[in-house]
mmCIF file of the N, C-alpha and C atoms, coordinates in Angstrom:
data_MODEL
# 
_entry.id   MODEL 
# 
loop_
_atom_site.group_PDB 
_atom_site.id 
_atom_site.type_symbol 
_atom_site.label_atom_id 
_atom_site.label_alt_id 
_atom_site.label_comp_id 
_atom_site.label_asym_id 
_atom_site.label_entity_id 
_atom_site.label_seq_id 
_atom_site.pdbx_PDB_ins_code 
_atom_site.Cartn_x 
_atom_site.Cartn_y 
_atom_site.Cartn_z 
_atom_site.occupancy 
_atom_site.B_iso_or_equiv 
_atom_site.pdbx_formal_charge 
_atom_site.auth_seq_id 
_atom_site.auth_comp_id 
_atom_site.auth_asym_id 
_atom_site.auth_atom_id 
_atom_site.pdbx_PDB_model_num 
ATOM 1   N N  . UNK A 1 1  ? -5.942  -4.740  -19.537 1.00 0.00 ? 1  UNK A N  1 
ATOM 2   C CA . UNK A 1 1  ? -5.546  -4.728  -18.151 1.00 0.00 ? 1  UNK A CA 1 
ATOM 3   C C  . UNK A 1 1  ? -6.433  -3.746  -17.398 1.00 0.00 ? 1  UNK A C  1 
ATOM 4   N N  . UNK A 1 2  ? -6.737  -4.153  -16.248 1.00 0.00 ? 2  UNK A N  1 
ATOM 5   C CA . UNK A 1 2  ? -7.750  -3.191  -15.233 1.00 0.00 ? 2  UNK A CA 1 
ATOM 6   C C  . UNK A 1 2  ? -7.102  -2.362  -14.524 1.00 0.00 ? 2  UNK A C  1 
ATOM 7   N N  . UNK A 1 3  ? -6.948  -1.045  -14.553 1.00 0.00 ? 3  UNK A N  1 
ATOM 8   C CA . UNK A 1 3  ? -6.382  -0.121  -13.114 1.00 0.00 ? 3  UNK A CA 1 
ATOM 9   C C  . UNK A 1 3  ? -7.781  -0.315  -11.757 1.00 0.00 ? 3  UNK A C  1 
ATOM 10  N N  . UNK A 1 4  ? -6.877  -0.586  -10.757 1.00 0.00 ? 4  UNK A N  1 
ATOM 11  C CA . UNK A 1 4  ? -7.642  -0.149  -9.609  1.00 0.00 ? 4  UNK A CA 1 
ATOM 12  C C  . UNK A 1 4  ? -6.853  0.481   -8.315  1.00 0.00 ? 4  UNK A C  1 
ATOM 13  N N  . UNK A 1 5  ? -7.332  1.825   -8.268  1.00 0.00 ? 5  UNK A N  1 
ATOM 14  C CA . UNK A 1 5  ? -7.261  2.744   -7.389  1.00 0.00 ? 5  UNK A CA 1 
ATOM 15  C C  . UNK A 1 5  ? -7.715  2.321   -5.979  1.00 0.00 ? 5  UNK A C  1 
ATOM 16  N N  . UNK A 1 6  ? -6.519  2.158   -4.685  1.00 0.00 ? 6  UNK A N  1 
ATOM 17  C CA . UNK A 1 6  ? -6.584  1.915   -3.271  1.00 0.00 ? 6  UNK A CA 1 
ATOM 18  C C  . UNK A 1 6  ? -6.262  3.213   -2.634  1.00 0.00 ? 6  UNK A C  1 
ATOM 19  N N  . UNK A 1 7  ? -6.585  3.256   -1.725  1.00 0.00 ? 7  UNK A N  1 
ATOM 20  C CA . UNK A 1 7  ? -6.301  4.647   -0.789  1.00 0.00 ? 7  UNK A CA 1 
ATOM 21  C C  . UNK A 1 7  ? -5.657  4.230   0.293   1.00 0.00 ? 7  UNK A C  1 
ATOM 22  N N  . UNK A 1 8  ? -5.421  2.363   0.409   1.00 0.00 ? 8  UNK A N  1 
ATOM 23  C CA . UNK A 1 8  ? -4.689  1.862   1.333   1.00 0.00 ? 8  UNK A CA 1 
ATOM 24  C C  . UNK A 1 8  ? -4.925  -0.130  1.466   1.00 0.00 ? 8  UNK A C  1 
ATOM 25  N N  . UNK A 1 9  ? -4.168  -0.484  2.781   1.00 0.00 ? 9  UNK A N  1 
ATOM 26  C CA . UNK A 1 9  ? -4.728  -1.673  2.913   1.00 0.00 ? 9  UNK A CA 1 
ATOM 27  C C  . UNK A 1 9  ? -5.068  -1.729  4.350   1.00 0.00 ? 9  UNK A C  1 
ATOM 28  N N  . UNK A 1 10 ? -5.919  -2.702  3.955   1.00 0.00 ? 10 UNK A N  1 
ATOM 29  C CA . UNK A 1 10 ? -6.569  -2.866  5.332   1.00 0.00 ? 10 UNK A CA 1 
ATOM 30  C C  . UNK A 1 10 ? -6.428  -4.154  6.393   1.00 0.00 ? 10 UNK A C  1 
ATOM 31  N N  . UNK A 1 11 ? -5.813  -5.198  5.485   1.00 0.00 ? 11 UNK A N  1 
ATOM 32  C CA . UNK A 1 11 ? -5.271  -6.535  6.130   1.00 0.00 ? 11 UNK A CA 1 
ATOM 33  C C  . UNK A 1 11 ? -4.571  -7.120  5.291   1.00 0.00 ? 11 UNK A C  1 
ATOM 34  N N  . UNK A 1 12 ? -3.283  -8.047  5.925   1.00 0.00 ? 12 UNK A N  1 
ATOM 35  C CA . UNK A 1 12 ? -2.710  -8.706  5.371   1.00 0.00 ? 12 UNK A CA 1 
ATOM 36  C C  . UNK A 1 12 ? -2.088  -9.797  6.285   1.00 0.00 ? 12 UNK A C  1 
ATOM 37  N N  . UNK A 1 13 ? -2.210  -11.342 4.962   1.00 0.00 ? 13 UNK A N  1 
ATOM 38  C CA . UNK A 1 13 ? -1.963  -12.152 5.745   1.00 0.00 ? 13 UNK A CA 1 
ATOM 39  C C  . UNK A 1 13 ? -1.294  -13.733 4.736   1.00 0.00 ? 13 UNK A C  1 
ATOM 40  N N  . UNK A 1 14 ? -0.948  -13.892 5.289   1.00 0.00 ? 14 UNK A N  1 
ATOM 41  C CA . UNK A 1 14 ? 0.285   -15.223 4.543   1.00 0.00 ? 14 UNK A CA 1 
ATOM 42  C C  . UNK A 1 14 ? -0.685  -16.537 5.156   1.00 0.00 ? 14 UNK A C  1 
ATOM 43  N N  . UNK A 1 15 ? -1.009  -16.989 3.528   1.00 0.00 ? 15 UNK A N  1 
ATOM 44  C CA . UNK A 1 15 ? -1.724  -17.982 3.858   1.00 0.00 ? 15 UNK A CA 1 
ATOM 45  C C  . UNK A 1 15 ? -0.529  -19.200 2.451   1.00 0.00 ? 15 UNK A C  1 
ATOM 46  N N  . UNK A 1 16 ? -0.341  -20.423 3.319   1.00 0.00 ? 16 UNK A N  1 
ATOM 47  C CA . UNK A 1 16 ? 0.253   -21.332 2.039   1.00 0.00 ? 16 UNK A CA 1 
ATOM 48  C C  . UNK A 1 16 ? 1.117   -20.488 1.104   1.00 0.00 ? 16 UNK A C  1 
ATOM 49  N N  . UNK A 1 17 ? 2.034   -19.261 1.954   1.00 0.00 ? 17 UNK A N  1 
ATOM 50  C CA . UNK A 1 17 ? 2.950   -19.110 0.673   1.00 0.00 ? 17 UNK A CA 1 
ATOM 51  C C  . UNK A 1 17 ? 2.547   -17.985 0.113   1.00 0.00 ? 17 UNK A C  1 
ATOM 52  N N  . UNK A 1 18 ? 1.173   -17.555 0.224   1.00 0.00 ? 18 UNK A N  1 
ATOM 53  C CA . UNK A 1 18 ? 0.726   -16.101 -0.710  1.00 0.00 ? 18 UNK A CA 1 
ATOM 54  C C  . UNK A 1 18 ? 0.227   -15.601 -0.167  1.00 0.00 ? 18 UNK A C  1 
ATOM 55  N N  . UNK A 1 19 ? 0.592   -14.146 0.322   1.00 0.00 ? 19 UNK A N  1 
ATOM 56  C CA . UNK A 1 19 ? 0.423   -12.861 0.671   1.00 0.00 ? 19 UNK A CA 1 
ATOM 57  C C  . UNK A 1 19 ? -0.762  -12.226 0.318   1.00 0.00 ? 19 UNK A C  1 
ATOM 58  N N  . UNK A 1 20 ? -2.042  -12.135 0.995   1.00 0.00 ? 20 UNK A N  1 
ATOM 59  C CA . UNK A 1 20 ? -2.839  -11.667 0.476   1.00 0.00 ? 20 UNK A CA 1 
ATOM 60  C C  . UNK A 1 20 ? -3.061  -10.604 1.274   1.00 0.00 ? 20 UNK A C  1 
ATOM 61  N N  . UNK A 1 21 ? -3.160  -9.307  0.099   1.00 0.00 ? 21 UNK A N  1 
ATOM 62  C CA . UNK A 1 21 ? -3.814  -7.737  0.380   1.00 0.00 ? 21 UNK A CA 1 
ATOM 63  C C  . UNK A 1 21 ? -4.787  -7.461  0.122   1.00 0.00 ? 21 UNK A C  1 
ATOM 64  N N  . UNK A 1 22 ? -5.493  -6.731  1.165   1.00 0.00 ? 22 UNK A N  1 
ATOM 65  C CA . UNK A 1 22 ? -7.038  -6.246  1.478   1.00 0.00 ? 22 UNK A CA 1 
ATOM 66  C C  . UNK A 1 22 ? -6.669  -4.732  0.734   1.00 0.00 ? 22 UNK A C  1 
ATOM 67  N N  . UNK A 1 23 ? -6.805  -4.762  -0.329  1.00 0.00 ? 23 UNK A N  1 
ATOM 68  C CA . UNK A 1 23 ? -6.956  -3.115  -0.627  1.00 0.00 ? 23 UNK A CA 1 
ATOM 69  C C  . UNK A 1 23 ? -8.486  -2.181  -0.287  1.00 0.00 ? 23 UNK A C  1 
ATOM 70  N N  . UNK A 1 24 ? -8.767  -1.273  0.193   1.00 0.00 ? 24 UNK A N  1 
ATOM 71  C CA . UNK A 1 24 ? -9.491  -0.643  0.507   1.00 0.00 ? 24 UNK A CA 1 
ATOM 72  C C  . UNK A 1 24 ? -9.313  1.031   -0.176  1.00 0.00 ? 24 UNK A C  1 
ATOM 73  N N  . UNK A 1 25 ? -10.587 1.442   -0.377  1.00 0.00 ? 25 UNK A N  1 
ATOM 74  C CA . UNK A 1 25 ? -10.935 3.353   -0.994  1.00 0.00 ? 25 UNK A CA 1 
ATOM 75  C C  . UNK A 1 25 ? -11.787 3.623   0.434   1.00 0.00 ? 25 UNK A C  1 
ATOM 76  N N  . UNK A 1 26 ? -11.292 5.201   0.569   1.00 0.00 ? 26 UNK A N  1 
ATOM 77  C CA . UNK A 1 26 ? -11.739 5.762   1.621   1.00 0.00 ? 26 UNK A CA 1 
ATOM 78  C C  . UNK A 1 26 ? -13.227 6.586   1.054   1.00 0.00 ? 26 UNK A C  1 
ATOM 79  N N  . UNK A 1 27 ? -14.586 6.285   1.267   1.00 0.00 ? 27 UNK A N  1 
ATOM 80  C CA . UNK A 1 27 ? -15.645 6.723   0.995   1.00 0.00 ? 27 UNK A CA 1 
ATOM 81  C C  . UNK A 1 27 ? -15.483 8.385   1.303   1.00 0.00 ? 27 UNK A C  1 
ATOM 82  N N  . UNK A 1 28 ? -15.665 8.526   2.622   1.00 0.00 ? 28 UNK A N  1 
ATOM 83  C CA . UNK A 1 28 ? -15.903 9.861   2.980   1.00 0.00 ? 28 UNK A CA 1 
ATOM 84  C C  . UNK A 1 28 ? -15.166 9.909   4.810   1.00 0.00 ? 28 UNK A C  1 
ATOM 85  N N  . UNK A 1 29 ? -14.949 10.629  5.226   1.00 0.00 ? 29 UNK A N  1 
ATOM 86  C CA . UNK A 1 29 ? -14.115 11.371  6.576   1.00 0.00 ? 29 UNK A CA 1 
ATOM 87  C C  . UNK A 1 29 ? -15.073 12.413  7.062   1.00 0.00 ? 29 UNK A C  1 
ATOM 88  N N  . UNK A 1 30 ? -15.147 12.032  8.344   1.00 0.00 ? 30 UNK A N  1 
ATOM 89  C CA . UNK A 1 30 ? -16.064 13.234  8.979   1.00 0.00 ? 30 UNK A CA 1 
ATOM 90  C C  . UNK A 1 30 ? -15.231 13.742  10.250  1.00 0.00 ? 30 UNK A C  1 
ATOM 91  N N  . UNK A 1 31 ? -15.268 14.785  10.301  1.00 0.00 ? 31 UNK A N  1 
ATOM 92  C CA . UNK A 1 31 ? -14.115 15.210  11.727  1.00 0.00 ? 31 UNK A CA 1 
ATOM 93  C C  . UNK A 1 31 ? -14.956 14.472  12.637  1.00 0.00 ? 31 UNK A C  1 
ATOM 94  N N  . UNK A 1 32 ? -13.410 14.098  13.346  1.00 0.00 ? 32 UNK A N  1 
ATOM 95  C CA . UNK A 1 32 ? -13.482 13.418  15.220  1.00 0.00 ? 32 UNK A CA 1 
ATOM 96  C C  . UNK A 1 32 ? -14.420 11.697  14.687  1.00 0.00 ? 32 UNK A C  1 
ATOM 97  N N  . UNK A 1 33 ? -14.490 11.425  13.638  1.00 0.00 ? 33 UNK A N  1 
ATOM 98  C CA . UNK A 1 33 ? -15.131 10.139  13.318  1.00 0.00 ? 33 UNK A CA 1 
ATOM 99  C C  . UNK A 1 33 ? -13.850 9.310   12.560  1.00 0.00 ? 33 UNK A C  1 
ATOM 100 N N  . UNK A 1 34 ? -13.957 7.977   12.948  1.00 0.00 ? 34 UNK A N  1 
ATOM 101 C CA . UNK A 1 34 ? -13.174 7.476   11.682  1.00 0.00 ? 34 UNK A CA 1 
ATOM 102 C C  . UNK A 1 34 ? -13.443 7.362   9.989   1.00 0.00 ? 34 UNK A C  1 
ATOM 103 N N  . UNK A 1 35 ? -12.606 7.023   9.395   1.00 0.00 ? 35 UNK A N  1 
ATOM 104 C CA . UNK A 1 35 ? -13.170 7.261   7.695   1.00 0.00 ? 35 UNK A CA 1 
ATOM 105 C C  . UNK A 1 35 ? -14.009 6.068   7.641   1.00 0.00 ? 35 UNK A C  1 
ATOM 106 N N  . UNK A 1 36 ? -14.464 6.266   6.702   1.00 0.00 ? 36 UNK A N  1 
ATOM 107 C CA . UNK A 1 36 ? -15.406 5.204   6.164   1.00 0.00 ? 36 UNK A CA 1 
ATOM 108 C C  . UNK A 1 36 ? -15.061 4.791   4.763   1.00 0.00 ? 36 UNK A C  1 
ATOM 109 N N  . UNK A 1 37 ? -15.262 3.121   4.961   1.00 0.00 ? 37 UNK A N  1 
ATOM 110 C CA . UNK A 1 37 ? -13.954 2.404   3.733   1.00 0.00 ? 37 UNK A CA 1 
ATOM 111 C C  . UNK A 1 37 ? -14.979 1.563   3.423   1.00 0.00 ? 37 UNK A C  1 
ATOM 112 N N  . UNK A 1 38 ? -14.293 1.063   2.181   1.00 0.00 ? 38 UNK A N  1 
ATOM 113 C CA . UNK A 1 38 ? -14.868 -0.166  1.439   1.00 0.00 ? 38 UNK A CA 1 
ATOM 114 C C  . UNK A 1 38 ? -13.956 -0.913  0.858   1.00 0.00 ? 38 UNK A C  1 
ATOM 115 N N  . UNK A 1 39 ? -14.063 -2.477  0.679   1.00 0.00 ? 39 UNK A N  1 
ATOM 116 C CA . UNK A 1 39 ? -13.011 -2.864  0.283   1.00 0.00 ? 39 UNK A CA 1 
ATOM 117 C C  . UNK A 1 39 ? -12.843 -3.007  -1.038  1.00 0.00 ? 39 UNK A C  1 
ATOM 118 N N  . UNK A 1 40 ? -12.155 -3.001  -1.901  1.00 0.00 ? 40 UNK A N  1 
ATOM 119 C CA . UNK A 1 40 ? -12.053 -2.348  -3.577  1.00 0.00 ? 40 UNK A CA 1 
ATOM 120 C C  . UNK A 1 40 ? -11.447 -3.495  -3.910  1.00 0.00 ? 40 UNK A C  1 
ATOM 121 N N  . UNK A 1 41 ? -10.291 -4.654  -3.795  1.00 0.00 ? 41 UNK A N  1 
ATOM 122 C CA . UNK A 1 41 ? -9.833  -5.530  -4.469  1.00 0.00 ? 41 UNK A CA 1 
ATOM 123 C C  . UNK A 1 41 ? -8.854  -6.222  -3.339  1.00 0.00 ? 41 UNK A C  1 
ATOM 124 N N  . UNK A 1 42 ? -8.546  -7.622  -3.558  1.00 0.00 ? 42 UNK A N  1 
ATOM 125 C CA . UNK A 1 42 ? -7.298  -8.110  -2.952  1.00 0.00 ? 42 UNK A CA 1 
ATOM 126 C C  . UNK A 1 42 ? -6.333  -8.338  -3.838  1.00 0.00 ? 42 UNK A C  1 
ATOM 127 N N  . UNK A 1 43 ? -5.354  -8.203  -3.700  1.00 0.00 ? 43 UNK A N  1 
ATOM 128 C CA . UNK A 1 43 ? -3.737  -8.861  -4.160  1.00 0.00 ? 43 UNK A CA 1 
ATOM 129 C C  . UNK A 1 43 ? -3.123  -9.901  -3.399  1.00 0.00 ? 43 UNK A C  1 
ATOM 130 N N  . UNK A 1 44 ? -3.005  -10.797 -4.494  1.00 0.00 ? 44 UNK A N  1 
ATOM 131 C CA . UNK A 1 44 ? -2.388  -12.181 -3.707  1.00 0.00 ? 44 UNK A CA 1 
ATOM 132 C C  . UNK A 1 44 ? -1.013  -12.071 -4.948  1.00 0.00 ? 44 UNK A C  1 
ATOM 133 N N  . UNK A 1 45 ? 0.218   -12.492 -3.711  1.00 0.00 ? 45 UNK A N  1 
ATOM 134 C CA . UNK A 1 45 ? 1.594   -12.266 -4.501  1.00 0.00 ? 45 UNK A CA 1 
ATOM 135 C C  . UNK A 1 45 ? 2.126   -13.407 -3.230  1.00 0.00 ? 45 UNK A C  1 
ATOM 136 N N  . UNK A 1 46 ? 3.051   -14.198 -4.410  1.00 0.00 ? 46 UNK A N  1 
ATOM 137 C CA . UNK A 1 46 ? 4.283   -15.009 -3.996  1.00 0.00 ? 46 UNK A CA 1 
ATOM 138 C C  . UNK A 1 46 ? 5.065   -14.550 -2.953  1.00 0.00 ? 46 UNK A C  1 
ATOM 139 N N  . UNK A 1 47 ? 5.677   -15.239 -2.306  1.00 0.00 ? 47 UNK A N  1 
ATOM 140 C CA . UNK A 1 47 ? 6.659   -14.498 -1.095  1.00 0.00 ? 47 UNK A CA 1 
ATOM 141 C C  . UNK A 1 47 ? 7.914   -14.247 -2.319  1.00 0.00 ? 47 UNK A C  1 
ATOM 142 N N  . UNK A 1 48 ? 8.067   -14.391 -3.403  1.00 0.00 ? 48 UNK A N  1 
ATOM 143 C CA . UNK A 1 48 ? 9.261   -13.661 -4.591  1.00 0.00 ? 48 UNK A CA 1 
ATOM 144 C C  . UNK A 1 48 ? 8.641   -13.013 -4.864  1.00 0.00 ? 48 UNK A C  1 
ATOM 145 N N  . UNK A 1 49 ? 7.211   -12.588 -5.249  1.00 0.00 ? 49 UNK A N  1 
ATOM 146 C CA . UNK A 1 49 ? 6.934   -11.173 -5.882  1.00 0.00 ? 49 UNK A CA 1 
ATOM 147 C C  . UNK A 1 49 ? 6.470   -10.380 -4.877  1.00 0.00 ? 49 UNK A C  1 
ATOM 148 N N  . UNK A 1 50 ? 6.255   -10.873 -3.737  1.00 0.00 ? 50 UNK A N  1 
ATOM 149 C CA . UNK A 1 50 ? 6.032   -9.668  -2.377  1.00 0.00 ? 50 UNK A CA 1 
ATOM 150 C C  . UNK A 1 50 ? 7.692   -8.703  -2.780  1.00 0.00 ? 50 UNK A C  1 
ATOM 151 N N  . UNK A 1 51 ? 8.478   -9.559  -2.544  1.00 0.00 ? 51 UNK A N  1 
ATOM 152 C CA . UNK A 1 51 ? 9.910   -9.045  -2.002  1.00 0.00 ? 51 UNK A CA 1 
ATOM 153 C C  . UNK A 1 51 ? 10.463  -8.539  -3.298  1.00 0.00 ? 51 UNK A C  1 
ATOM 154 N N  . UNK A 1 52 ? 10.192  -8.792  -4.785  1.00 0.00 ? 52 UNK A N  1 
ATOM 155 C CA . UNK A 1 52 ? 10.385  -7.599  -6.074  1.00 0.00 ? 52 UNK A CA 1 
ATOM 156 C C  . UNK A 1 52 ? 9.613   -6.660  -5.836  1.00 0.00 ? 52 UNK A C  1 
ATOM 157 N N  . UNK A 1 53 ? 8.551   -6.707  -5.066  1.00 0.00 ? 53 UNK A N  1 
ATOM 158 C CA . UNK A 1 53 ? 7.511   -5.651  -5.014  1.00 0.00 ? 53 UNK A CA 1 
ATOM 159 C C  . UNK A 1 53 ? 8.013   -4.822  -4.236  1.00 0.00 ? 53 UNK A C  1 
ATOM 160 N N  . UNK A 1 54 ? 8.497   -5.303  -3.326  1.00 0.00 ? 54 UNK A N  1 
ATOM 161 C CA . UNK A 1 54 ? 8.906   -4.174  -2.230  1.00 0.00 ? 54 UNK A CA 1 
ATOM 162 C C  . UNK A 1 54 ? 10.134  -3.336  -2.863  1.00 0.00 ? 54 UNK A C  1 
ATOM 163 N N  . UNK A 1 55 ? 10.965  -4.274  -3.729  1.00 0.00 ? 55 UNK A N  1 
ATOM 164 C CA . UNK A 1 55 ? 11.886  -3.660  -3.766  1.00 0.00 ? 55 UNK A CA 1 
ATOM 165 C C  . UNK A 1 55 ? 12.051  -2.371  -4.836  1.00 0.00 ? 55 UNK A C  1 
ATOM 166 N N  . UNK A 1 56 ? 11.050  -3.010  -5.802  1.00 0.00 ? 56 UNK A N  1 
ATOM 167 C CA . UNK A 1 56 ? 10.730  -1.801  -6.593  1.00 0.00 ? 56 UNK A CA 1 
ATOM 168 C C  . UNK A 1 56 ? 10.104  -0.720  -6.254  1.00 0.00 ? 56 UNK A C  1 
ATOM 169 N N  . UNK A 1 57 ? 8.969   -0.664  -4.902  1.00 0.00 ? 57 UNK A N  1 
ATOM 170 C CA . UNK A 1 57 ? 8.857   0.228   -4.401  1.00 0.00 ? 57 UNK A CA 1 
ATOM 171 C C  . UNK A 1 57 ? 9.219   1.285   -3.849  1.00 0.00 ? 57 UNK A C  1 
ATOM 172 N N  . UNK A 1 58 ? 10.576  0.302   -3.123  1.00 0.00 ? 58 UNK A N  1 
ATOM 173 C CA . UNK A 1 58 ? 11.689  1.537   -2.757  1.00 0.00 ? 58 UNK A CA 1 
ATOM 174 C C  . UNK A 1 58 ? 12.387  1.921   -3.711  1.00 0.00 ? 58 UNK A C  1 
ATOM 175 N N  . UNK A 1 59 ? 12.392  1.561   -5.042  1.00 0.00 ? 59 UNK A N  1 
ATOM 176 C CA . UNK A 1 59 ? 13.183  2.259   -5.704  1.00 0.00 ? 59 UNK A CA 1 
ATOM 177 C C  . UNK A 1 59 ? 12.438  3.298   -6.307  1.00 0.00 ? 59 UNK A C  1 
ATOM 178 N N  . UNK A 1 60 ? 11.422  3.305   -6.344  1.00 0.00 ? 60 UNK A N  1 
ATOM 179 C CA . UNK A 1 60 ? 10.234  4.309   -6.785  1.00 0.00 ? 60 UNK A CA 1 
ATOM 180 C C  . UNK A 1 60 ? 10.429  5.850   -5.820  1.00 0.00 ? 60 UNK A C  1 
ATOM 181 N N  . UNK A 1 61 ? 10.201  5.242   -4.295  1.00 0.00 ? 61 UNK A N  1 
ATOM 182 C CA . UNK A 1 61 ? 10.417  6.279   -3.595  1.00 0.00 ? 61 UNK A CA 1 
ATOM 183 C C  . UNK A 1 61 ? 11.586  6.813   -3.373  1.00 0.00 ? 61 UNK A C  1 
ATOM 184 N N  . UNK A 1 62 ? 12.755  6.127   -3.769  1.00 0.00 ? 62 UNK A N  1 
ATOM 185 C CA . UNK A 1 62 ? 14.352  6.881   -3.672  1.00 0.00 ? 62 UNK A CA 1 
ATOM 186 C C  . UNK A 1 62 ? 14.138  7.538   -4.798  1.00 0.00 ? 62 UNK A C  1 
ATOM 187 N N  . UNK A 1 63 ? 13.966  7.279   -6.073  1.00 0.00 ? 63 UNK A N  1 
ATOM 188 C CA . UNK A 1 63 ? 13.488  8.303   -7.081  1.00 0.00 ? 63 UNK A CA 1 
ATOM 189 C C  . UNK A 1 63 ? 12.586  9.422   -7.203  1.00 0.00 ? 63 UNK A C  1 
ATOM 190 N N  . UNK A 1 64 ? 11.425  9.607   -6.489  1.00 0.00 ? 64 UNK A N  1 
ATOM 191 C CA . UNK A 1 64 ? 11.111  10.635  -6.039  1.00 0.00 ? 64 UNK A CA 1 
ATOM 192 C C  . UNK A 1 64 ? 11.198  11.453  -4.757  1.00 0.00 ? 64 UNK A C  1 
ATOM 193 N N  . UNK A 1 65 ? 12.252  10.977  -3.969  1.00 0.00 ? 65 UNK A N  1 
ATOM 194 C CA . UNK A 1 65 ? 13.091  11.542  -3.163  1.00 0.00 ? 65 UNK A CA 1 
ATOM 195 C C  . UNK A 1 65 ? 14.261  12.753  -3.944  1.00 0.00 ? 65 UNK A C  1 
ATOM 196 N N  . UNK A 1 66 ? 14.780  11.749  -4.395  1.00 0.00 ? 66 UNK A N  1 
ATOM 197 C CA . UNK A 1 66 ? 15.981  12.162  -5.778  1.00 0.00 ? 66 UNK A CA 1 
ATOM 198 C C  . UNK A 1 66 ? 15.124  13.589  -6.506  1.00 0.00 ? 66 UNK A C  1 
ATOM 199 N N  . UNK A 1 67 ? 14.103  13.148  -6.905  1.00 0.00 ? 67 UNK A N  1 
ATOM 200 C CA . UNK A 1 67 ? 13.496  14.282  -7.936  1.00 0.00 ? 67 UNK A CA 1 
ATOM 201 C C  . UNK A 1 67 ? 12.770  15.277  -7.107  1.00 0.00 ? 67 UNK A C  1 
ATOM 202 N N  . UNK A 1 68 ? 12.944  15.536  -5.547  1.00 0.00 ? 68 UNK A N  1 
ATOM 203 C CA . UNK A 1 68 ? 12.204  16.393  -4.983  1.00 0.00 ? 68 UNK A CA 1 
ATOM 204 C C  . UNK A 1 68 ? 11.079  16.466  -4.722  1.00 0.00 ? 68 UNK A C  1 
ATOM 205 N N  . UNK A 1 69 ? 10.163  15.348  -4.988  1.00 0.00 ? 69 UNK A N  1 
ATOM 206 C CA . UNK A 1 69 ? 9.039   14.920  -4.722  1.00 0.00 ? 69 UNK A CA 1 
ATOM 207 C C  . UNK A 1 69 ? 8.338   14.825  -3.419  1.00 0.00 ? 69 UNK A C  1 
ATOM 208 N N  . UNK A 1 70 ? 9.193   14.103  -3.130  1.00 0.00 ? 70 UNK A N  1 
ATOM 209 C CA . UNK A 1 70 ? 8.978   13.235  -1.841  1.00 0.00 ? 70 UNK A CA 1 
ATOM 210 C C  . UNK A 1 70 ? 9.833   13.888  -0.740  1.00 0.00 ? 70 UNK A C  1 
ATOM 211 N N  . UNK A 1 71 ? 10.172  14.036  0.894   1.00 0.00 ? 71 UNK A N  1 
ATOM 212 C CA . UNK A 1 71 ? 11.059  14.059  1.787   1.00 0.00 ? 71 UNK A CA 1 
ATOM 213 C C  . UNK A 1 71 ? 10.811  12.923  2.555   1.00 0.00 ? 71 UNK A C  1 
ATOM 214 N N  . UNK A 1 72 ? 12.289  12.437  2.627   1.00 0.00 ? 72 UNK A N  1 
ATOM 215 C CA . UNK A 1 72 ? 12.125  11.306  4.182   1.00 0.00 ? 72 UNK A CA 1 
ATOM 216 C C  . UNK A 1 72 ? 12.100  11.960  5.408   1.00 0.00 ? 72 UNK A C  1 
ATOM 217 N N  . UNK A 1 73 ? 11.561  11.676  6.165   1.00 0.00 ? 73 UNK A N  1 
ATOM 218 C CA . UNK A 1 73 ? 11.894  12.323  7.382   1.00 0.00 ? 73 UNK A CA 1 
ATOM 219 C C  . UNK A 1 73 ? 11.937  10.869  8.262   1.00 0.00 ? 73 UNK A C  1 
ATOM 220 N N  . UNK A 1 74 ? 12.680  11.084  9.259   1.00 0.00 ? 74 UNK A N  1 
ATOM 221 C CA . UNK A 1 74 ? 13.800  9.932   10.163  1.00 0.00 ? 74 UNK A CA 1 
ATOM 222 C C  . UNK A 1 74 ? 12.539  9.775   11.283  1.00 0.00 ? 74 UNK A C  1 
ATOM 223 N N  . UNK A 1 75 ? 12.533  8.428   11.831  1.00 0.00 ? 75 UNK A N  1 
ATOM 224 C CA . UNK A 1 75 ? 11.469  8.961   12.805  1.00 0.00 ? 75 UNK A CA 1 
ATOM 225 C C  . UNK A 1 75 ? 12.441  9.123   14.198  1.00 0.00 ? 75 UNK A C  1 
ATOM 226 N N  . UNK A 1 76 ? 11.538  9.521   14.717  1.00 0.00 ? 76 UNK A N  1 
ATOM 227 C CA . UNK A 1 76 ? 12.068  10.182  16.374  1.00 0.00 ? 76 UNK A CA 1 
ATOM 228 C C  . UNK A 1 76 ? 12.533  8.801   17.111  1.00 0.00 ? 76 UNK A C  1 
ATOM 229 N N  . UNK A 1 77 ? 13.842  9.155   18.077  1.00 0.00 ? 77 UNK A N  1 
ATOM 230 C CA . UNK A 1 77 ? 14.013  8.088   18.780  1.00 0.00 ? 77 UNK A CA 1 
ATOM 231 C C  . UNK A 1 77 ? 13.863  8.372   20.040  1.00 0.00 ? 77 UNK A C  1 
# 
């Protein structure tokens, strides 16, 4: 199995049913410039494994909420 490391995504879009993610790595940041990216891999997922995905995600982050990891903070209304 391959690990690949994203620093984010950069587009996403539902084509026929599958969700495809633009993962992107941030090269380098220069103050008052934007970063400079490259795109590193896509992910294409089912509209059922988008929505296990998500959901395991949040359970990831309630767990390191839980373990002090993480803080939520509420946004402003």
């Amino acid at each position: 199995m391959q690990t690949i490391y994203a620093d984010g995504i950069a587009n996403m879009i539902l084509v026929d049913g599958v969700v495809r993610v633009d993962l992107i790595n941030v090269t380098s940041v220069e103050k008052d410039k934007e970063p400079n990216v490259r795109p590193v891999a896509t992910l294409a997922l089912s509209l059922p494994a988008l929505i296990r995905t998500h959901d395991q995600m949040g359970k990831m982050i309630d767990k390191m909420v839980q373990d002090g990891i993480l803080t939520k903070n509420n946004p402003a209304n």
